[in-house]
C-alpha positions in Angstrom: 5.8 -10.4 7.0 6.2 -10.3 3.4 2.8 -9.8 1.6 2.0 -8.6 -2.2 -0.8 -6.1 -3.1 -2.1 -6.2 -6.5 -3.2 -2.2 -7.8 -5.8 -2.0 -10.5 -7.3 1.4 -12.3 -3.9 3.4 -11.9 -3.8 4.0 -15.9 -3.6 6.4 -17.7 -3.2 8.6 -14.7 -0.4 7.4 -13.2 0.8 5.9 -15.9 3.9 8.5 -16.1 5.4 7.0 -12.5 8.4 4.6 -12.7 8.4 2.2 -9.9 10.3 4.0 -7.7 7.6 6.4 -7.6 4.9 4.0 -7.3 7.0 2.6 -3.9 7.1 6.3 -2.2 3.3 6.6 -3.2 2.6 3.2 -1.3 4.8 3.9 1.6 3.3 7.4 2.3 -0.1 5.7 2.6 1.2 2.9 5.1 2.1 5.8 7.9 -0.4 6.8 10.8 -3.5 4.4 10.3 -5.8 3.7 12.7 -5.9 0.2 14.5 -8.8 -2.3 13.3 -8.4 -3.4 17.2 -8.6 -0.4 19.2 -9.6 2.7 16.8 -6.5 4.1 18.2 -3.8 6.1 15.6 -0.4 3.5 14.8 2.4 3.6 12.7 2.3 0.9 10.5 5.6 1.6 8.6 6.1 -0.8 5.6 9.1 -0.7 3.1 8.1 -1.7 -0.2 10.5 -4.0 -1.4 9.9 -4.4 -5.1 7.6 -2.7 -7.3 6.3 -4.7 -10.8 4.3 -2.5 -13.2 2.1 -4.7 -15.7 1.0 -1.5 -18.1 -0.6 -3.9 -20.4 -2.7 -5.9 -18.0 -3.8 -2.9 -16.3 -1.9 -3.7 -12.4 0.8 -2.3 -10.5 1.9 -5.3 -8.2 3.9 -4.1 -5.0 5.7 -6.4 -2.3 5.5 -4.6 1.0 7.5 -6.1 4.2 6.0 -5.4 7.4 8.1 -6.2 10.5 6.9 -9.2 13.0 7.5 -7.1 16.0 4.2 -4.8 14.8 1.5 -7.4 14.9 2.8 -8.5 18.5 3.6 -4.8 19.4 0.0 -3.8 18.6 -1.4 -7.3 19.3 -3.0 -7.7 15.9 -2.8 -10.6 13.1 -2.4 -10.8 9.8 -6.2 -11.1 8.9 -6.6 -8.1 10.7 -3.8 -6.1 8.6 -4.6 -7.5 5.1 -7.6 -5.6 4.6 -6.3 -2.7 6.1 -3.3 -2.1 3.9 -5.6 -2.7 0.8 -7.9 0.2 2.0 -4.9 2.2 2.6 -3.2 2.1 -0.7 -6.3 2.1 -2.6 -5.7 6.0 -2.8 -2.1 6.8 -4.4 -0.9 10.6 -3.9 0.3 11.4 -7.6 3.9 13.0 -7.1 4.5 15.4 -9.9 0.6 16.8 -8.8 -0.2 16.1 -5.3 -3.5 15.0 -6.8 -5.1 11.8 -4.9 -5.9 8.8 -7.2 -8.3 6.3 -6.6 -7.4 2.9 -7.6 -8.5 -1.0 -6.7 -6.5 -2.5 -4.4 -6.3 -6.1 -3.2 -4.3 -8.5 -1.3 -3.0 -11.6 -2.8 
């Protein structure tokens, strides 16, 4: 499943992270989360496939790919998933810092 994820209130803070960066900050926060079905600790391993940053709108926008084989494996759906990865990434691990930065994240 292919699926974009639109990141508001990242600047100035993270303003310094190239989009490299911004895909290893994403990708740590899609690892261990918990279920929406059973409560119950998965992996949910997505590779971010292309980061675009917008600095002048504000909005980091981030493709992520998340194999088929999970929602079956785990015997959840998409509408399940969507608001689960924008919780997840709507903290972003600043890399230079370590520092946790709140931001607004959506799926579109």
């Amino acid at each position: 499943m292919k699926t974009w994820i639109e990141i508001k209130d990242c600047f100035p803070v993270l303003r310094a992270l190239d989009a490299r960066q911004f895909a290893n900050a994403i990708e740590q926060r899609l690892i261990d989360v918990r279920s929406p079905a059973t409560g119950l600790q998965i992996d949910l391993f997505g590779k971010v496939n292309e980061v675009r940053i917008l600095e002048e709108q504000g909005v980091v926008r981030a493709e992520l790919d998340i194999d088929d084989a999970f929602f079956a494996r785990n015997g959840l759906t998409r509408e399940q998933v969507d608001p689960l990865l924008a919780a997840r990434v709507s903290k972003l691990r600043h890399p230079a810092t370590g520092a946790m930065h709140p931001v607004a994240a959506i799926v579109i």
